[in-house]
C-alpha positions as CSV (number, residue, x, y, z in Angstrom):
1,X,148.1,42.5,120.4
2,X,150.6,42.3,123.3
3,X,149.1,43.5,127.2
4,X,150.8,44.9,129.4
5,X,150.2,45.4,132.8
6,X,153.0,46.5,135.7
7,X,150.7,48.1,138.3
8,X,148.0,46.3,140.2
9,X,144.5,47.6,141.0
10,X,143.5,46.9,145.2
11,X,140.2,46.6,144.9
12,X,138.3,43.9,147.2
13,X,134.7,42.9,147.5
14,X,131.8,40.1,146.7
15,X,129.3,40.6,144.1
16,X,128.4,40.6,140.4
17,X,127.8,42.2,137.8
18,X,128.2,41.4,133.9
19,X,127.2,44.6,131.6
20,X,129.6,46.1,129.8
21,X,129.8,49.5,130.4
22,X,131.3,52.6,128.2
23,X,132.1,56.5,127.8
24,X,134.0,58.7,125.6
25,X,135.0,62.0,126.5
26,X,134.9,65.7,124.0
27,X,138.3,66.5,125.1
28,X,140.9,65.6,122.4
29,X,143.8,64.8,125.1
30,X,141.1,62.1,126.6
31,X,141.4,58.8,125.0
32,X,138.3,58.1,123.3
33,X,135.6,54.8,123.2
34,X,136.9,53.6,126.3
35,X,135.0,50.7,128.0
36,X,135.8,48.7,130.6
37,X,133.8,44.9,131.1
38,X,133.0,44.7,134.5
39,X,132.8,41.0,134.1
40,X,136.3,40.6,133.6
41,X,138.5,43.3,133.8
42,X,139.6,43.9,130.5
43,X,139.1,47.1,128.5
44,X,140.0,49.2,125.5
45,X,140.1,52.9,124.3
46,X,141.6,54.9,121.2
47,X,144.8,56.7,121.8
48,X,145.8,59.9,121.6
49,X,147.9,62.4,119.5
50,X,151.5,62.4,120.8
51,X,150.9,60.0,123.7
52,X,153.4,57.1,124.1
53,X,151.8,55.3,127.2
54,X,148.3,54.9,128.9
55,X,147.8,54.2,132.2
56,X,144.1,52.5,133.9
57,X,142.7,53.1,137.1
58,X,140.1,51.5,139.2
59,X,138.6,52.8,142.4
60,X,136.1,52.4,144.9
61,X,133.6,55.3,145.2
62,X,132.9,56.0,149.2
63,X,128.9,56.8,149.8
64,X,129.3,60.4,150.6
65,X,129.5,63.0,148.5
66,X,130.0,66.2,150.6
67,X,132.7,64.5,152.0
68,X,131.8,65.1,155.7
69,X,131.9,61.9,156.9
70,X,134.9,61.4,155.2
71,X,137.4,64.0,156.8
72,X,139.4,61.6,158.8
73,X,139.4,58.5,156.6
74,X,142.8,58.0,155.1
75,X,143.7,57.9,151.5
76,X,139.9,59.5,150.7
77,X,140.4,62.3,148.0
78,X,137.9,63.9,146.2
79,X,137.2,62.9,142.6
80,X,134.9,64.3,139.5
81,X,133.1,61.0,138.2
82,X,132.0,60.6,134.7
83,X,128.6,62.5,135.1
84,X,130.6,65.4,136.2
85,X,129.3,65.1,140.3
86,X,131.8,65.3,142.5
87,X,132.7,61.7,144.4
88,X,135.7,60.7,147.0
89,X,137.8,57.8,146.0
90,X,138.9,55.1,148.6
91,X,143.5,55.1,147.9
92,X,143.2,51.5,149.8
93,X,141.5,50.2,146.8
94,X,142.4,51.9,144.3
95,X,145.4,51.7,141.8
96,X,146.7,51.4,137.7
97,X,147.7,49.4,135.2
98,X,150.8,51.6,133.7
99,X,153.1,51.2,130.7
100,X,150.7,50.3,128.4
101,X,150.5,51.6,125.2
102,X,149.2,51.0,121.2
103,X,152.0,48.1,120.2
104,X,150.7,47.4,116.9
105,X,149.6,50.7,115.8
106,X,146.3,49.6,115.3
107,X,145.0,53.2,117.0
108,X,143.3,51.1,120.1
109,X,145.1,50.4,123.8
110,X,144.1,46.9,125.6
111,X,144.6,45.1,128.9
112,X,143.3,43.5,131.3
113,X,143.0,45.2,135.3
114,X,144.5,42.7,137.8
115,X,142.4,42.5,141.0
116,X,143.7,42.0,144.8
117,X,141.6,41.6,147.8
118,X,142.5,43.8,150.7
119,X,145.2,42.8,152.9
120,X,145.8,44.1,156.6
121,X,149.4,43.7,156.2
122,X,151.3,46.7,155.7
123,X,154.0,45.3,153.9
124,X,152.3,42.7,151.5
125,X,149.5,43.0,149.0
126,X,146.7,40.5,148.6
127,X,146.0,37.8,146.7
128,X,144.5,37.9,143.0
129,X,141.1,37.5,142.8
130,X,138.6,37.5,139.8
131,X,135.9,40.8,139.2
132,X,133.2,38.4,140.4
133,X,134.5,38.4,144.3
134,X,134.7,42.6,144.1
135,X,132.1,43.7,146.9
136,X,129.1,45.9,146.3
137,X,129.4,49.2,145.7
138,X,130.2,52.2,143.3
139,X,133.2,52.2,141.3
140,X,134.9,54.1,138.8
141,X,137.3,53.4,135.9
142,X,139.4,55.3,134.6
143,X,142.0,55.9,131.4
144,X,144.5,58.6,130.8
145,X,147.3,59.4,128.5
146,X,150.9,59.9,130.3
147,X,152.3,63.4,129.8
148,X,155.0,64.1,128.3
149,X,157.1,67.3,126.4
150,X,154.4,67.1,123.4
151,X,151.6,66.5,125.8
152,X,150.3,68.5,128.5
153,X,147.6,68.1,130.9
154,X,146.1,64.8,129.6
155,X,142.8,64.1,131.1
156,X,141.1,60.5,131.8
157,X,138.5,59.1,130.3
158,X,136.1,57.8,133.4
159,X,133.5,54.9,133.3
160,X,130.9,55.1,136.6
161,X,129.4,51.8,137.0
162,X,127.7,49.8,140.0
163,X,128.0,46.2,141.1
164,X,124.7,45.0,143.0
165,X,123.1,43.0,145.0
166,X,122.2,42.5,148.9
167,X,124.6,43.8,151.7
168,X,125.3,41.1,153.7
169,X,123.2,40.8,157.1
170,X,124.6,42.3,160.1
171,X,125.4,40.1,162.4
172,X,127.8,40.6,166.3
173,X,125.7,43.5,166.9
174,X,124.7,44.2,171.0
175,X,122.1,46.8,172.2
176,X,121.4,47.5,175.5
177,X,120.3,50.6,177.9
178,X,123.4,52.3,179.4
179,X,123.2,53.9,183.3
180,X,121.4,57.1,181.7
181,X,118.5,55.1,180.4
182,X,119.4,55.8,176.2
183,X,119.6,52.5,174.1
184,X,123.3,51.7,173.1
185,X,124.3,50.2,170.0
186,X,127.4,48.8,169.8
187,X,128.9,47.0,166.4
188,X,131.6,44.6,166.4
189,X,135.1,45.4,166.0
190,X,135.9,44.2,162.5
191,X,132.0,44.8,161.2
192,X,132.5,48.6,159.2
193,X,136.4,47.4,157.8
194,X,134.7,44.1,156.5
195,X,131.7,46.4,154.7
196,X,134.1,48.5,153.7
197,X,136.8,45.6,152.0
198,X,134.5,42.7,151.8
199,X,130.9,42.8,151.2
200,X,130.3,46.5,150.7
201,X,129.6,49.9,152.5
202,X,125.6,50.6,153.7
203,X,124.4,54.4,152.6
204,X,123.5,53.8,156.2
205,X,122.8,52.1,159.4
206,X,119.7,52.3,160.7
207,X,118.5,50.8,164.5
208,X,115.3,50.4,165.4
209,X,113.9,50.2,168.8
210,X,110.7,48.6,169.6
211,X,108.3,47.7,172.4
212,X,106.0,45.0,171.1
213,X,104.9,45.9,167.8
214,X,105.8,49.8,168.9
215,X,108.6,51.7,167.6
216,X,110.0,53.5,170.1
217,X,112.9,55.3,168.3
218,X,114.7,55.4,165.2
219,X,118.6,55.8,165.1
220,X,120.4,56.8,162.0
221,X,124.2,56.6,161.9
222,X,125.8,57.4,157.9
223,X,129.7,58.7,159.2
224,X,131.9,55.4,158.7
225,X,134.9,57.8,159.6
226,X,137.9,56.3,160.9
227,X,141.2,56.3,161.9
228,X,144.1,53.7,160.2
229,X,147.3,52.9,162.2
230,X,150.0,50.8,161.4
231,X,151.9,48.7,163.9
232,X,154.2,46.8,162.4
233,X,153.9,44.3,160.1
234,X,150.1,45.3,160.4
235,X,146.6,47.5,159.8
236,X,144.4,49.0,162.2
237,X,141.5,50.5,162.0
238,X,139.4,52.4,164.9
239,X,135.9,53.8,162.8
240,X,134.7,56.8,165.0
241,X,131.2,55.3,165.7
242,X,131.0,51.7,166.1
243,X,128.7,52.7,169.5
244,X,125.7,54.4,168.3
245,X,123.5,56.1,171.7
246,X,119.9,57.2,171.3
247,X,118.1,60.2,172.7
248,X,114.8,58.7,173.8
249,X,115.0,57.5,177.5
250,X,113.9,54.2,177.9
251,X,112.2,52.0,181.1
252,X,114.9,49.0,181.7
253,X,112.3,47.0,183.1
254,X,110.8,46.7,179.5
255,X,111.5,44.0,177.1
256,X,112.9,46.1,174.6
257,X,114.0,44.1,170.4
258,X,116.3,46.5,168.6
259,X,116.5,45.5,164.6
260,X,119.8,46.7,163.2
261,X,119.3,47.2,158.7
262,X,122.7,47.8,156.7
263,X,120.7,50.6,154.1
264,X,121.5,50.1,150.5
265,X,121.0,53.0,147.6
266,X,117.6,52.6,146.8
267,X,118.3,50.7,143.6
268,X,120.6,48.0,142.7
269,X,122.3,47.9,146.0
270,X,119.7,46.1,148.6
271,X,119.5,46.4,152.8
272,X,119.5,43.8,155.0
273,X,118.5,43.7,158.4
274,X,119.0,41.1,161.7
275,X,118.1,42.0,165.5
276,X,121.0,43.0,167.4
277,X,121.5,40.8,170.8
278,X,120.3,42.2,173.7
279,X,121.6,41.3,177.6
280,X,120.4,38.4,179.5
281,X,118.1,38.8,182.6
282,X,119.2,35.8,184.2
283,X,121.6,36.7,187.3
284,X,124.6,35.6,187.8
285,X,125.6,32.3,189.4
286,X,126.7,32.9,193.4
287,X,130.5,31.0,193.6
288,X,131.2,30.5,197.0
289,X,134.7,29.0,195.7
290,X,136.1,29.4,191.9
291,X,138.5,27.1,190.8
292,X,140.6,27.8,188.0
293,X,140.2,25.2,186.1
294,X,137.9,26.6,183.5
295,X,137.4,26.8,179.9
296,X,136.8,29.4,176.9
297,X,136.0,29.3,172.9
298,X,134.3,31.1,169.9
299,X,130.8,30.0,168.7
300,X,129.3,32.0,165.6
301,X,129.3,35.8,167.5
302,X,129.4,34.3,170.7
303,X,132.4,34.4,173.2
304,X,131.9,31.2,175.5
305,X,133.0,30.8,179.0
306,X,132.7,28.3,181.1
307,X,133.4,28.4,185.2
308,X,133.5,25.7,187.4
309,X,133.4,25.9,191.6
310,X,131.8,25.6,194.8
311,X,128.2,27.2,196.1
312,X,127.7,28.3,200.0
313,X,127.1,24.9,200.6
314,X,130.1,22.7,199.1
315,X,128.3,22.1,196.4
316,X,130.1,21.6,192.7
317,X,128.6,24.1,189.8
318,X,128.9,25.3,186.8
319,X,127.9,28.3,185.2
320,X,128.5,29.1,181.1
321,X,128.2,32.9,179.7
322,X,128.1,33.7,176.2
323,X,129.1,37.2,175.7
324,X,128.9,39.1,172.4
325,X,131.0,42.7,172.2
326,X,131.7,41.6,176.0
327,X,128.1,41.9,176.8
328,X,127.0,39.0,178.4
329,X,123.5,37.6,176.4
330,X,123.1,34.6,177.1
331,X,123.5,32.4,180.4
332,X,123.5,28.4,181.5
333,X,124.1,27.4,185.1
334,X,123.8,23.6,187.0
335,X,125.9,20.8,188.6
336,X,128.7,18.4,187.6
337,X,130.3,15.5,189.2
338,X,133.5,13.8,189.0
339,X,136.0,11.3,190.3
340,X,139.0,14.4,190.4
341,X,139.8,16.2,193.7
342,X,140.4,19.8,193.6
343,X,144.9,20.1,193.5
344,X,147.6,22.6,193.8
345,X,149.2,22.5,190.3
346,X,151.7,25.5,189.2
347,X,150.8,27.5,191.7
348,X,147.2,26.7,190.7
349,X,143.7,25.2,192.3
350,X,143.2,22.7,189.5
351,X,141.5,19.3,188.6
352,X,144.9,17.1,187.1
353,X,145.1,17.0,183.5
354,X,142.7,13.9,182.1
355,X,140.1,14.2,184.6
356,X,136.5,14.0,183.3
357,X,133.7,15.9,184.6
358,X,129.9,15.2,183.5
359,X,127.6,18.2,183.4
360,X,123.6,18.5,184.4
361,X,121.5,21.6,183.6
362,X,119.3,23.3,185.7
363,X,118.6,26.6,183.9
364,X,119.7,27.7,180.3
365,X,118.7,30.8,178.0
366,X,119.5,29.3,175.1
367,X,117.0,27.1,173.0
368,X,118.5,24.0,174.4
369,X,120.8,22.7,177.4
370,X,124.9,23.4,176.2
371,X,126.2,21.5,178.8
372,X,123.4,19.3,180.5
373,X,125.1,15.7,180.2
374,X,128.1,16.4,178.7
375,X,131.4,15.4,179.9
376,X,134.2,17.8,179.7
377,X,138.1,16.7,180.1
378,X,141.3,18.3,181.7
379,X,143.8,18.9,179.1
380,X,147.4,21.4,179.9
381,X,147.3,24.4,177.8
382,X,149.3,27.4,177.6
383,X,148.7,31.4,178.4
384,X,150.9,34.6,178.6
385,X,152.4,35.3,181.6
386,X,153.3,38.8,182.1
387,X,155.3,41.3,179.6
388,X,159.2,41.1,178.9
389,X,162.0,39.3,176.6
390,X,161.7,36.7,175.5
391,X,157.9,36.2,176.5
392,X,157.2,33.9,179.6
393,X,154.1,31.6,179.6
394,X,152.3,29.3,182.6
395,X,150.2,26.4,182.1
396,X,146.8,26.1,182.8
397,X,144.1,23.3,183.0
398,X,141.3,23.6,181.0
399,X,137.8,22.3,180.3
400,X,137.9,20.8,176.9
401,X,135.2,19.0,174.7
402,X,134.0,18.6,171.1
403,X,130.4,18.6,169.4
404,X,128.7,21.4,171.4
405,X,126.0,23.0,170.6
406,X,124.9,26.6,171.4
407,X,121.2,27.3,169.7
408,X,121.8,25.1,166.7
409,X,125.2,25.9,166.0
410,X,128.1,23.5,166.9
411,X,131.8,24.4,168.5
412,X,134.2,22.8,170.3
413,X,136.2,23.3,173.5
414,X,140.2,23.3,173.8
415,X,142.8,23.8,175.2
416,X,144.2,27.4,176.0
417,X,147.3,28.6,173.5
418,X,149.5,31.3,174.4
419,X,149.3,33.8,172.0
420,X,152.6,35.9,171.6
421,X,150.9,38.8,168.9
422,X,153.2,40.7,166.2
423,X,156.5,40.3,166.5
């Protein structure tokens, strides 16, 4: 039997499944036995009176039904699945293996779906990947006859079926009480488009303030509406509630945890829940003088900072911020000494480029001292420097070192690189 195949399927996502699952349909312009393996791929189905090619589709089934949450999300149209309910289809993964058709007259159509994971490019497709990396979720297959002048209004054949699991825990999330005393819950930028591609759409998200052991209030949030912009070479998507606000006002002088669970369906699809960070009480460190020698990096959810400068009384300090959504939730200030003087460089107050400077901690939220003896070096980097063509940088001096830790989790400072974006 030769398979063919000249469209491609965009479906992306982690997860597993390994029944095989099948349907047939009454109508007589629907092809009939079809099944599709949800291990693999592949599938089969009978063929039908005066049809001379078949085409397979595969979709992603979004979580709403009624289709409210779904108004503005581009390429969601409403579908009948196999049950008959009515279901709206995700066009970013969907797609259909076309041209195929019953080569050796044996009455039965075969192939094989190819699978791509999303990409964020607008003009290139992802890569090829195998059923067993498709994300949790509901899906549905389906098989239809191509019309032509002896055949009219061919319907598909549909398969429903379900890859399970756990949702993956949510993680970069930030709560914290806004100036009208309501909890605000804010997710990270990329956290809905990587349920939604990666690891697999919630029913729900679900927050959950506490005092102690006391719930306080329970916040519900089920519209992953968004918006989809192209720029370029490129995909962006803005989801209408990434910032989630309660109704219950709250004392700020309270120690309130807030625990954020990505819901699943009740059955094979599980939730999974983490606490979302909440802002540090330590105050800020008092720089009489800032120098701008300084130093930044990514560690796990964290945003890392680190300023360097002078207090009222000529002394040398540091003070480190780790910021999560731009929040700032966790803080580590002391001293440092050093052999470098303070210099005018580009324009700059800088330490010279290979000076070291050794670290000592006096206060730290995390579970152990970042910095405290640690010795950081100078290195030149590189940063934007205003808008027009072609792009302008300046150099900078930055704190660099390697084999930090931040509450059991290692990264590394370097040097700053000027980053030009799309071109």
């Amino acid at each position: 039997m030769k398979k063919r195949l000249k469209a491609i399927v965009l479906i992306l996502c982690i997860g597993m499944i390994s029944n095989l699952a099948a349907c047939s349909s009454n109508s007589s312009t629907a092809p009939s036995k079809f099944t599709f393996n949800t291990t693999d791929g592949s599938f089969t189905f009978g063929t039908v009176k005066n049809a001379d090619t078949y085409m397979v589709g595969l979709s992603k089934i979004l979580n709403d039904t009624t289709g409210k949450a779904l108004v503005s999300i581009n390429g969601a149209t409403k579908s009948t699945k196999a049950d008959g309910s009515s279901a709206y289809i995700w066009s970013e993964q969907t797609g259909s293996c076309s041209g195929l058709a019953d080569t050796n007259n044996d009455g039965k159509v075969t192939g094989k779906v190819v699978v791509r994971e999303y990409s964020s490019s607008a003009t290139k497709v992802g890569d090829v990947i195998t059923m067993d990396k498709v994300p949790l979720g509901h899906y549905i297959a389906q098989a239809m006859a191509v019309a032509n002048d002896k055949l009219t209004n061919p319907v598909p054949a549909k398969i429903d079926f379900v890859i399970g699991g756990t949702l993956a825990t949510p993680s970069g999330f930030t709560a914290q009480i806004n100036t009208d005393g309501f909890m605000e819950v804010t997710a990270p930028s990329s956290y809905y488009l990587n349920c939604l591609t990666k690891t697999g759409m919630p029913e729900k998200m679900k927050f959950e303030i506490k005092d102690g052991s006391t719930t306080v209030e329970t916040m519900n949030m089920d519209d992953f509406s968004y918006t989809n912009t192209v720029n370029g070479p490129s995909k962006s998507y803005t989801f209408k509630n990434n910032i989630v606000k309660g109704k219950t006002k709250l004392d700020s002088s309270k120690d309130y945890k807030v625990t954020v669970t990505a819901v699943g369906d009740g059955d094979k699809i599980k939730s999974a829940s983490a606490p979302a960070y909440m802002p540090t009480k330590t105050a800020a460190t008092n720089f009489a003088t800032k120098f701008d020698t300084s130093a930044s990096g990514t560690c796990g959810d964290y945003s890392v900072t680190v300023t360097i400068g002078l207090d009222a009384s000529g002394n040398n300090i540091y003070e480190l911020d780790a910021s999560v959504n731009k929040v700032v939730v966790l803080r580590e200030s002391g001293t440092y000494t050093t052999k470098g003087v303070i210099t005018k460089l580009d324009g700059q107050n800088v330490y010279a480029e290979n000076t070291s400077i050794t670290l000592k901690s006096k206060q730290t939220d995390a579970s152990a001292s970042i910095l405290d003896g640690k010795t950081l070096s100078v290195a030149k980097g590189q940063k934007m420097a205003g808008g027009g063509f072609p792009p302008k940088t300046a150099t900078t001096y930055d704190l660099t070192g390697k084999g930090l830790s931040l509450n059991g989790t290692s990264f590394d400072l370097a040097a700053s690189v000027a980053s030009f974006g799309p071109m």
